[in-house]
N, C-alpha and C positions, 0 to 999 in steps of 0.2 A: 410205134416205130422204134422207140429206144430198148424194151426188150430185144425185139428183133435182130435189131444191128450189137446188142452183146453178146447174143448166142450164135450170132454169126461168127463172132470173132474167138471163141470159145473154143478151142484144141482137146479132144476128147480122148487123144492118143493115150498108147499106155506109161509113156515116160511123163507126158503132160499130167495126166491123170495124177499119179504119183508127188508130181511135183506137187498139186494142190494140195492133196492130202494132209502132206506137209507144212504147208503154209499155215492150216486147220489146225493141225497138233499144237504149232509155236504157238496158236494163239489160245489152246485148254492152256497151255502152259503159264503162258503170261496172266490169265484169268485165275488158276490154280488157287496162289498165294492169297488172296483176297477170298475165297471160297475158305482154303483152310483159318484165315483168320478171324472166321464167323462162328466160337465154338457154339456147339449144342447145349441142350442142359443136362443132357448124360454125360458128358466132357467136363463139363465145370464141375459137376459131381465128384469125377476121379481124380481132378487136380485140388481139392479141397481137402485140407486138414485143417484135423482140429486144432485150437488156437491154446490149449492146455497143456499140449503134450511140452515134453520137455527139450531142450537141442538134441539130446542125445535119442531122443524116443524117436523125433519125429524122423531126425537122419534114418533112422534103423527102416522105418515104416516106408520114406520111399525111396529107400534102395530096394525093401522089398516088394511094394505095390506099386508104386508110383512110375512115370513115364521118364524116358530117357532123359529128359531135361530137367527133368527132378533130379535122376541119379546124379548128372554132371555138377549139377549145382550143387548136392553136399561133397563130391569129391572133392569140386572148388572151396569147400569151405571145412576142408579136412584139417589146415593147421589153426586155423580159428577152435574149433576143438579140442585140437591134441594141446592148445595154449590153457583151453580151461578147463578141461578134463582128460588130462592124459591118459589115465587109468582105465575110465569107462569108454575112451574110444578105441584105446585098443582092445579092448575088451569084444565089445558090441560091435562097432562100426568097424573096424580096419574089417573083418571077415568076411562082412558081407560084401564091402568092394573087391575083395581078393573071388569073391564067388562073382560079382557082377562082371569084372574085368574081364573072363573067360567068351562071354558072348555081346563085351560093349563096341560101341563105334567107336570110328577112328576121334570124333571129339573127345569122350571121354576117357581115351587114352591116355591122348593129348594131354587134356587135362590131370589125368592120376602121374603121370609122371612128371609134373611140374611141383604140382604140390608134395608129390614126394621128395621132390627135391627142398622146395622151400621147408619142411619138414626139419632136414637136417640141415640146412644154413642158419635156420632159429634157434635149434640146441635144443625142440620142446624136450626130448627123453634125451637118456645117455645112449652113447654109442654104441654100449652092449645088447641093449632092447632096441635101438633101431635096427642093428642086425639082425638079433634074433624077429623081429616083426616085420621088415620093409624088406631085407635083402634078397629073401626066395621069392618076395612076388614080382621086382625089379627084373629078376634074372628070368623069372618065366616067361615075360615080356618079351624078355631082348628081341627073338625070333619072331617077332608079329608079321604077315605077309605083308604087311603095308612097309614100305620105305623109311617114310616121315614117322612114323609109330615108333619101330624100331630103333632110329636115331634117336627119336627124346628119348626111350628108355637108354640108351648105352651113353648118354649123356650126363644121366642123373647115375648110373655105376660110375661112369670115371671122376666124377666127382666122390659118391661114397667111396671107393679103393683108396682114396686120400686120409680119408678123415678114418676107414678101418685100422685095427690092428693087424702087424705081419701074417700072424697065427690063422685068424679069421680069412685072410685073406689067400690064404696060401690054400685052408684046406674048401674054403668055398667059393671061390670062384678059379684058382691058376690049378686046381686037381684036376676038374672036371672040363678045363677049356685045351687039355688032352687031347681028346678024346671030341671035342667040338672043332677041331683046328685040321680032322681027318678028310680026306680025299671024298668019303663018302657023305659026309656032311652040306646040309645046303648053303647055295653058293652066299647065303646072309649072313650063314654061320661063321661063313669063314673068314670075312669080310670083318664081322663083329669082332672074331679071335683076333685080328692082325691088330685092332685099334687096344684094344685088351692091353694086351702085348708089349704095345711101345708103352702105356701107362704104366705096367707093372716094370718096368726096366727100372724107373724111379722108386720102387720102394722096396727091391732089395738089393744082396751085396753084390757082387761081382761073380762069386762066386756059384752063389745060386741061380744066377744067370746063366752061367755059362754052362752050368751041369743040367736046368732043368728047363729053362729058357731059349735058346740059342736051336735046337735040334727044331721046335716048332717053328722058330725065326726061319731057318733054312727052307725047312719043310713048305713053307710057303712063299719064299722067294722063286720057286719052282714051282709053284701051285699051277695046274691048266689053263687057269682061267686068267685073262691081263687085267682085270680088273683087280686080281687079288693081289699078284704080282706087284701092280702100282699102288696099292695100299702099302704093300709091305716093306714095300720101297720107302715109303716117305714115313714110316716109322721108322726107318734105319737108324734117323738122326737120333731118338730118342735113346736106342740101342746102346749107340757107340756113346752117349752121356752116361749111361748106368755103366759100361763093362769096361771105361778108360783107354789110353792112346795105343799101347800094346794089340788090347784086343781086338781094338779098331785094324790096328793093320794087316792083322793076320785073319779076320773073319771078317770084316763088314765091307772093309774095301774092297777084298774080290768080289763079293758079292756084288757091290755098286757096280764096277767096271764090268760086267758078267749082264748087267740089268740094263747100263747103258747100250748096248748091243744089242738087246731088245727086238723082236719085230714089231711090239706094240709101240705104237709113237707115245700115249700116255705113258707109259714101261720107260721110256729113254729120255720123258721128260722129268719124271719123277724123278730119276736116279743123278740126271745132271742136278738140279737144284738141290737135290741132298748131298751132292760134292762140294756145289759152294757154299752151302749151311755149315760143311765140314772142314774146309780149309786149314781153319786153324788148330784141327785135331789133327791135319795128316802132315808129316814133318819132311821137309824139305826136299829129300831123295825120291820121293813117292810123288811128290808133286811135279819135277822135275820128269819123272821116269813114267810114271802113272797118268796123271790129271791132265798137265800141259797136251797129251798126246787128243787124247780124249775130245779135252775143249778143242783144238784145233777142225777136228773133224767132227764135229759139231757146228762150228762158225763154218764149214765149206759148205757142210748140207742143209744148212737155214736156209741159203738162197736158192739151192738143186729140187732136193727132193725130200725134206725136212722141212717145210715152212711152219710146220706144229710148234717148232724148240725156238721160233725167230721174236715170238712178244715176250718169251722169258730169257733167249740172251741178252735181251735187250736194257728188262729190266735188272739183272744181275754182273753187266759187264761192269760198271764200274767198282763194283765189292768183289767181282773175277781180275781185273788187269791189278787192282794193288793187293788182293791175295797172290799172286804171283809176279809180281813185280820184281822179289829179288831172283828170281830165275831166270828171268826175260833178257835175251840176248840184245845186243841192240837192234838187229834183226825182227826178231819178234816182237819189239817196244814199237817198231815203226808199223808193223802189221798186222796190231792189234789197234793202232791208233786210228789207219784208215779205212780199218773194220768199221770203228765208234764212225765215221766220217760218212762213209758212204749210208751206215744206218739212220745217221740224223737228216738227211734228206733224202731218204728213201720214199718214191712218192712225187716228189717234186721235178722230174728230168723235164716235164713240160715247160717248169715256168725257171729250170734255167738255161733252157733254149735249145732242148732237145726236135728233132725235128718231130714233128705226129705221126707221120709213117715207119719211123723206124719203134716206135712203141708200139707195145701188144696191147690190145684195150683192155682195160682192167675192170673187173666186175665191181659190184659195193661190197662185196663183203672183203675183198682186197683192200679197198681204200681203209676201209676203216680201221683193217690191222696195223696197214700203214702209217695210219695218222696214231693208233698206238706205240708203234715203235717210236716212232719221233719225240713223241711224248715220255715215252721211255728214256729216250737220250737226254731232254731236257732236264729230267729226272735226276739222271746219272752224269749232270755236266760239272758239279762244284766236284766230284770224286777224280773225274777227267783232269781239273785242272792241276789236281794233285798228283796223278799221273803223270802228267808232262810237265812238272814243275812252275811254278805261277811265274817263274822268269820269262819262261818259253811261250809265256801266253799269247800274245800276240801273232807270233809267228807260228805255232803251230794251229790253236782254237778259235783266236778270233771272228774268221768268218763265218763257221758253225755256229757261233754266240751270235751275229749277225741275222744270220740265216733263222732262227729259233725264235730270235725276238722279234720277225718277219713273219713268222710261218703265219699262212692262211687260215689256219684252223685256232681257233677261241683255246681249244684245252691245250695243244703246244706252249701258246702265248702265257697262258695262266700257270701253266706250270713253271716258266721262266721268272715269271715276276713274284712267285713264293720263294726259287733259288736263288732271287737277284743277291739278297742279301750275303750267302752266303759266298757268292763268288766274288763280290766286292770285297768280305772280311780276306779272302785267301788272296787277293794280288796286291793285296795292303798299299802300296806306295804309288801300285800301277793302276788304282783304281780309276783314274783319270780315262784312262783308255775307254771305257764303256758311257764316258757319261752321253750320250750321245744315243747310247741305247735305255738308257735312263728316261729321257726326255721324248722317247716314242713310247716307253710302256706306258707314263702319265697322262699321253696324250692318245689311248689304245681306243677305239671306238668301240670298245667292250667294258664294261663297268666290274665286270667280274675280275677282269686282269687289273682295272685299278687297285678292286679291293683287294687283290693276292698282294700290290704291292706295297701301298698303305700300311699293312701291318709292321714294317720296318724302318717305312720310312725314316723315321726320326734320326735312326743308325745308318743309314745310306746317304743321308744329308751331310751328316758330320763328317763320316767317311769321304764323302764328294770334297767337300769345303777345304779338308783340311789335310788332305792328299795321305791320309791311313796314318798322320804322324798330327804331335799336337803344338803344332806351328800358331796355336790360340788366333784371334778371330783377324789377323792381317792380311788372308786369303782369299776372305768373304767375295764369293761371286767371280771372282777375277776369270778363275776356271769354265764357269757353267754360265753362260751369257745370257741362254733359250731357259735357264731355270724358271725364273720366276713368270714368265708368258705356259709356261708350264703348266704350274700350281698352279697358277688361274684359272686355265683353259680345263684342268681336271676337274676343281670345285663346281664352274657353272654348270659341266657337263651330270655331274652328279646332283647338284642340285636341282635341276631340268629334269629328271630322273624320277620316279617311282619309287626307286632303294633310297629309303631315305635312312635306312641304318648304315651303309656306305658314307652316304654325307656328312650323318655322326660320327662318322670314325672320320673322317679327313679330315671333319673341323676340330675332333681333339688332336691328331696329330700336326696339325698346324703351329701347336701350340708352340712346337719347336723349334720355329722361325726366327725367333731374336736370336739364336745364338747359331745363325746359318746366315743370314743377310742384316743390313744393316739398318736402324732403327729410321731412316726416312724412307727406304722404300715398303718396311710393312707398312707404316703411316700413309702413304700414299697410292699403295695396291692392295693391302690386308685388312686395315682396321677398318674403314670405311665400310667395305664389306660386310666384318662380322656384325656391324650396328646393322646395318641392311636386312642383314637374315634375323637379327633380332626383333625389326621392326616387322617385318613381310611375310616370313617361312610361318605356314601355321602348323609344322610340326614341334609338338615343345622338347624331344631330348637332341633336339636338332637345334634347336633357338639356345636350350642350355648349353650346350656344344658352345656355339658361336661367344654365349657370352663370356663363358669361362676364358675361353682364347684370348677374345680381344680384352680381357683383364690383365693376362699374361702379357699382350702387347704394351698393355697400359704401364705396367709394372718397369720393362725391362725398357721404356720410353724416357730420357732425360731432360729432353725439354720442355720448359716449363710452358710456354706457351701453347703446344699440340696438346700437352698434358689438361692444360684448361680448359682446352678446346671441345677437349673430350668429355670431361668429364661433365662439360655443362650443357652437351647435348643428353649423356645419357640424362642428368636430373632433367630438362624441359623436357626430351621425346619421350624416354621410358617411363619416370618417376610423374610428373607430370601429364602423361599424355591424354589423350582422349577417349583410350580404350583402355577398359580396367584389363586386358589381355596383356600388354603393355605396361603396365601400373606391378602386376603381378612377376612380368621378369625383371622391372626394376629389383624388387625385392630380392630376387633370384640372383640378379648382378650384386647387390651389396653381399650377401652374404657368401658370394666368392672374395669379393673382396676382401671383407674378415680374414680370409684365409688366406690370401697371399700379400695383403701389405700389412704394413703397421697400423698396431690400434691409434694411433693420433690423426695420421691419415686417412682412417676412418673418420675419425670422430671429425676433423676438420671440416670433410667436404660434405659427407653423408650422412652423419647422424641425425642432423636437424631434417632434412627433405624426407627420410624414413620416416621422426616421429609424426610428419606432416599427415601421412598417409593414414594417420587415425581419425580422419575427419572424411576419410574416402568416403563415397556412398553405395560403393558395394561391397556386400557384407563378406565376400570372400578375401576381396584386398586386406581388410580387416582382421577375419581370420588368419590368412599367414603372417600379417604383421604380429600378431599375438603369437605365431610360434616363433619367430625371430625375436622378440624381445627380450628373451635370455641370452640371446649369443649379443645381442647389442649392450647391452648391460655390461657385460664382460668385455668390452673394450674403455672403459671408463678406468680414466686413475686419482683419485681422490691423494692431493686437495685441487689439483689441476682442473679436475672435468667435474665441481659442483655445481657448474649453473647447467650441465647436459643433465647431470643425474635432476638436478631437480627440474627442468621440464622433461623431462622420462617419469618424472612419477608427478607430473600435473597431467601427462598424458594417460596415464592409468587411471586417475580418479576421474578423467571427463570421462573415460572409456565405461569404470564403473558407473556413473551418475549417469551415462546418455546415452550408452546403448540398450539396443531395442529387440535386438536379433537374439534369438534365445544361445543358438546354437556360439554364437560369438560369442554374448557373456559368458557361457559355461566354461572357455577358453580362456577368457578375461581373467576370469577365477581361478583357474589352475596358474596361470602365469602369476599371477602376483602371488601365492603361497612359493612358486617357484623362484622368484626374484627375492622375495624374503630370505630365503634361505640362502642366496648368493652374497660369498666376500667379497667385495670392491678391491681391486687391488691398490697400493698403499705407493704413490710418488716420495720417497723417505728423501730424497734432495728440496726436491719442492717443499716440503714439510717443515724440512731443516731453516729453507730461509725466512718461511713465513712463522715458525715457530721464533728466530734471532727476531725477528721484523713486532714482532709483537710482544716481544722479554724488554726491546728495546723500547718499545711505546706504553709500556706496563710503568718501567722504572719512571719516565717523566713525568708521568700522570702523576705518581708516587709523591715525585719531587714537588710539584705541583703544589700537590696535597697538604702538603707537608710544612709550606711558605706558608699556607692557609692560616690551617692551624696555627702555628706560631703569631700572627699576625691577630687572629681571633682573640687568643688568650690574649694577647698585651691587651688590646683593646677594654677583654672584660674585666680586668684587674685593673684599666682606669676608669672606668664605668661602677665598679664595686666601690672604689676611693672617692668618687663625685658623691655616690649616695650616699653614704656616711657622712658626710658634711651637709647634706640637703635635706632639711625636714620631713616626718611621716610624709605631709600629704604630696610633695612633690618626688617621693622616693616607687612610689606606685606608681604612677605615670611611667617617670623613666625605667622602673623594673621591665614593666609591659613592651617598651623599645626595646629592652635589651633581648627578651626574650623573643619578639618576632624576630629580630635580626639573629638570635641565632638559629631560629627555623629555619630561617633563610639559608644559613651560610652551610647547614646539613644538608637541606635539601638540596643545593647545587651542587655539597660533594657525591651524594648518590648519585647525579646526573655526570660525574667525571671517574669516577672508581669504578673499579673493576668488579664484575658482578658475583656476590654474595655466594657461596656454595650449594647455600641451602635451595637458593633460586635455581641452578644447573639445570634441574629436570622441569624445565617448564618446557619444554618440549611434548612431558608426558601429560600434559592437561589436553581434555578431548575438544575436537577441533571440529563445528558443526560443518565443515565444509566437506569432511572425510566421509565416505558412505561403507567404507570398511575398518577402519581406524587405521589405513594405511599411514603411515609415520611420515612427515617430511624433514626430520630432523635426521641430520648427518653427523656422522660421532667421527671425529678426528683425535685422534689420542687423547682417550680419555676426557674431552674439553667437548661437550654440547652447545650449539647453538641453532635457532631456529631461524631456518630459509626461507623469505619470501618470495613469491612465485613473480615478482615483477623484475622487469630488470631494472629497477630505480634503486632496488632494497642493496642492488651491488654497488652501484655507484655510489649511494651514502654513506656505504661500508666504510669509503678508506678515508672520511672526514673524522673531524675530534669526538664527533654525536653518535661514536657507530651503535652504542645501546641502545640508545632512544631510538634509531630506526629499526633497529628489530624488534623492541617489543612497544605496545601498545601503550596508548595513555595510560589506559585504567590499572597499568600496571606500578606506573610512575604514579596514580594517587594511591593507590593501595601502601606505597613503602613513606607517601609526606602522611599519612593515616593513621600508620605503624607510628612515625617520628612524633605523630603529636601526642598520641599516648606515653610512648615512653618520656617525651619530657612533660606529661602533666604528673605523669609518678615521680619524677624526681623535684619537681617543687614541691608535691607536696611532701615528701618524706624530708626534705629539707626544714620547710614549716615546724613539723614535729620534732626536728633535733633543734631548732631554736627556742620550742616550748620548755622540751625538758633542758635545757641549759640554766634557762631563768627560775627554774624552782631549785634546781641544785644551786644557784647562788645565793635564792632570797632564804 
């Protein structure tokens, strides 16, 4: 049954027929590519060389054997040659491309004229040998029947006629383009001559212009054809550059005005826009007498029978009304103004309450012109405003401004909120008047118009706030009420959004809200915020965004309380949190912070929860911690910040002794040879008073010392007198007294003097606790002492014992060890001056 009933329905006509056929063909087609990309093994054969040959060998071989996509491929790799062997390729290779070129496709055309071109932007050969080699095969080209072929060659000449000499130039391409620029010439040729033409105007004189240049110039402003016509036309501009204002007025302008009259509308559009390219060449009288007339009837027939010229007066009126501004009657100033008026809502008579019957229905391709003109005036409105003087704004522009910042269409709007900026700079005082249009582009339900406006914001704020003058921040807000429901309504909307490079720009232009509104309402609409996206957005140059911002909040913030507030969520939520995601833009927040507050400020609130994160357990936390720890480093000021430096470098040796993660320590390692190498900077106030604080505690110890002594000797000089009077055997006993007690009274002055020189570098004895011999000893002018890593060793610091808690016992018996030696030497060398005294006597 189901045959049946398909061959029923089966139309066997001859149009049917046909049509299937058709159906059959698209589908070889579609099959095609998959067939051809099954090659054979006689195929692979011919695409195989040998792997010996040399570049230059193999280039040669298949340009000469090889398949089309071979040739294209060494043309493509033409200047990679001529960089390593200039000699052998032009030699060998250039000839054979110049033989291939004759019968290649439009790709390796393509192709050969690019590389010829990148050829001569490398500098491989001098300009003498690129002419002599590249320039006659460029020029054979020019003529290729294809279009686009064509165009890349006369692309890569008007670039080489730059970089050629006059001489070269003159006798090999402006001789024979004579003779190419004639009637009988095809119509590409002439087309090529015209572009030639305005190139060559720039690289002679005036005079060679004008004698050997100028007749072909003519010669093809009259050409048959409108397309050469309107070529030749829009080289005029380059013309009247080469041959100056003179010759401009007596040959180029009639010719313009001659072109604008035109049958061809391309003809008439050409020639207008090369008048107002010209303006400033044609001097007053002629604009008066000449141009004014011209544009006039031009602006009637846009909207008759001319709508060709209505999207380029459109975009040209405002660089036409102030090129002729000073000739403008007052008459003309107003008739040129509600020209601009009636074109910026052109398009719109519906929706300003035109009836529907008395309009003609308008096709698409109408609207769309429309909606460019409009766009075009949006364009051309900060030129308008200077037109009609930024005093007259209001009264004469403002509802066009109105109306634009309205307009239905996305690319109107967006074109507005790119000019916003600069029509705010030019009403300077009166900027107040728009803020109103401000607070609708913010709030544009197009993301694209935020972000045209975004870009200025920061200068459109100030401008707003402070009325275009600098009345400093007593204005804040007073003006713009809707401001800040604004900014807000724009961020969520962007943040709700897919463009999240939009959101990155709003939230770094946010930044420059402390000096627009006042430091309780970013606190209470802003900063809360940027913590929010730092905690939530998982986009990360979006999260940096946010935190940078709310740093800048933070900064420009003086109360001390929000101040805390804040900062003690970032260290719980960020620093502390639960997700090392989190963990990772803390670190991101501190090291903005380095950069916009002070380093004590740093070190106050942040430096300790940073080095915390070396105990993180994931090993990326980790990792950026160890790139950071250079820039943390560098906020320390010695002798101030020795208890941060020294847990900074208890946090490096556990980092060395207990990490595990290969890729971390290898990081670990680079950081500390990089910390090595860093100066601490030097607190010279602080220094000053702890240097007085310790000269002063120096001398009393001294003084101390000093009563000692004095009191010691009396003593031993009555002790020396008791023995004399006291028999042998009772004179050893108390020798033995006298001698421990003076051990005594040594050994408690080591324990109050100040420490020995020779001792200083005990810093430098090895420390089993170090796993790289990383140092913990901090040098303060010139004066070593060794840091213990407790904080008990500070507090002991500032009692009478501060030596004895820095160094160890065994150091303290090492020097009663010392002391007992040295006085067993001196008894006995004593002994020995008592022996020989008694034989010198007996």
């Amino acid at each position: 049954m189901h045959p049946i009933i398909f061959f029923s329905k089966m139309d066997f006509s001859q149009s049917n027929l046909f049509g299937y056929i058709e159906d059959l063909q698209e589908l070889t087609i579609i099959e095609r590519p998959v067939r051809r990309s099954l090659k054979t093994p006689e195929e692979i054969e011919r695409l195989t060389v040998d792997e010996e040959l040399s570049d230059i060998e193999r280039a040669v071989y298949l340009l000469s054997s090889g398949q089309d996509i071979q040739g294209t491929s060494v043309v493509a790799n033409l200047p990679v040659l001529m960089r390593q062997n200039p000699a052998e390729t032009l030699r060998r290779v250039l000839p054979k491309i110049r033989e291939v070129l004759h019968v290649a496709g439009v790709e390796m055309q393509l192709t050969a004229a690019v590389s010829f071109l990148t050829v001569l932007q490398e500098e491989s050969v001098s300009i003498h040998t690129y002419s002599h080699s590249f320039l006659h095969i460029i020029l054979q080209n020019l003529e290729h029947r294809d279009a686009g072929v064509s165009n890349a060659w006369l692309e890569t000449l008007l670039a080489v006629i730059e970089a050629l000499p006059k001489e070269t130039v003159r006798h090999e391409i402006l001789n024979p383009l004579v003779s190419k620029a004639q009637l009988s010439q095809t119509l590409q040729s002439r087309l090529v001559s015209c572009k030639i033409l305005g190139k060559l105007a720039n690289k002679f004189e005036a005079h060679i212009i004008k004698r050997e240049i100028l007749p072909l110039v003519k010669s093809l402003c009259h050409d048959v054809e409108y397309e050469v016509r309107a070529c030749m036309c829009r080289q005029l501009e380059h013309i009247a550059q080469g041959i100056g204002t003179e010759l401009t007025k007596t040959v180029v302008l009639p010719e313009l005005v001659e072109l604008a009259r035109d049958e061809g509308s391309s003809v008439r559009l050409a020639a207008f826009e090369t008048l107002v390219n010209l303006l400033d060449m044609i001097d007053a009288d002629d604009r008066s007498q000449t141009v004014l007339p011209l544009v006039k009837s031009f602006c009637e027939k846009s909207f008759k029978s001319d709508e060709s010229i209505l999207l380029s007066l459109s975009f040209h009126l405002g660089k036409l009304c102030n090129g002729l501004y000073g000739i403008f009657t007052p008459e003309q100033h107003l008739r040129f103004l509600e020209f601009y008026k009636k074109l910026s809502t052109l398009g719109l008579q519906q929706e300003n309450g035109h009836n529907d019957n008395q309009l003609q229905l308008q096709t698409l391709e109408q609207e769309k012109k429309y909606i460019l003109v409009r766009k075009n005036c949006a364009y051309n409105f900060p030129a308008m405003i200077v037109f009609v003087d930024p005093k007259n704004f209001h009264l004469e522009l403002y509802s066009i401004f109105f109306c634009l910042c309205h307009d239905p269409e996305v690319s109107v709007r967006y074109t507005m909120a790119i000019s916003f900026y600069e029509v705010a700079k030019l009403l300077n005082s009166g900027v107040y008047s728009i803020h109103k249009e401000l607070v609708t582009l913010l709030q544009d339900e197009s993301l694209e118009v935020l972000d045209a406006l975004v870009g200025h914001l920061p200068e459109i704020l100030e401008l707003m706030t402070t009325g275009g003058e600098n009345n400093g921040s007593e204005s804040k807000l007073l003006s713009i009420p809707d401001l800040i429901p604004a900014l807000t309504t724009a961020e969520q909307r962007a943040a709700t959004s897919l463009k999240w490079r939009t959101h990155e720009k709003l939230l770094q232009k946010y930044a420059c809200l402390p000096h627009i509104i006042s430091s309780d309402q970013i606190y209470y609409r802003f900063l809360h915020r940027m913590l929010t996206i730092i905690l939530t957005n998982n986009v990360l140059p979006v999260q940096k965004a946010a935190a940078r911002t709310l740093c800048v909040y933070l900064r420009y913030n003086r109360k001390q309380e929000q101040r805390q507030e804040v900062i003690q969520k970032l260290i719980e939520q960020l620093g502390q949190g639960k997700s090392y995601w989190n963990r990772l833009r803390f670190l991101d927040t501190c090291e903005f912070i380095m950069e916009l507050f002070s380093k004590s400020f740093f070190c106050k609130y942040f430096f300790l929860p940073v080095l915390e994160l070396t105990h993180d357990p994931v090993a990326n936390v980790r990792m950026k911690l160890c790139y950071l720890l250079p820039k943390v480093k560098s906020t320390l000021k010695i002798p101030t910040d020795k208890h941060l430096l020294q847990q900074l470098e208890l946090c490096i040796r556990k980092l060395l002794c207990q990490e595990k993660d290969k890729d971390v320590l290898t990081i670990v390692k680079k950081t500390v040879l990089e910390l090595d190498r860093m100066e601490i900077s030097v607190d010279a106030e602080q220094l000053e008073k702890e240097k007085q604080q310790n000269e002063g505690r120096s001398t009393n110890i001294n003084d101390k010392i000093f009563e000692k002594k004095r009191r010691d000797s009396k003593s031993s000089l009555l002790s020396k007198s008791i023995t004399l009077s006291v028999p042998g055997s009772s004179s050893g006993t108390s020798s033995g007294k006298e001698d421990k007690k003076s051990k005594l009274v040594r050994s408690q002055s080591f324990n109050t003097q100040v420490l020995h020189p020779k001792y200083s570098n005990i810093d430098k004895c090895p420390n089993k606790n170090s796993a790289t011999g990383y140092t913990s000893s901090v040098s303060v002018m010139g004066k070593s002492s060794m840091l213990s890593f407790s904080d008990d060793s500070f507090r002991t610091h500032s009692t009478g014992n501060s030596v004895n808690a820095a160094f160890p016992s065994s150091s303290r018996n090492l020097f009663n060890s010392a002391d007992q030696k040295n006085n067993g030497n001196k008894e006995s060398q004593s002994r020995k001056m008592s022996i020989k005294n008694r034989k010198s006597n007996s």
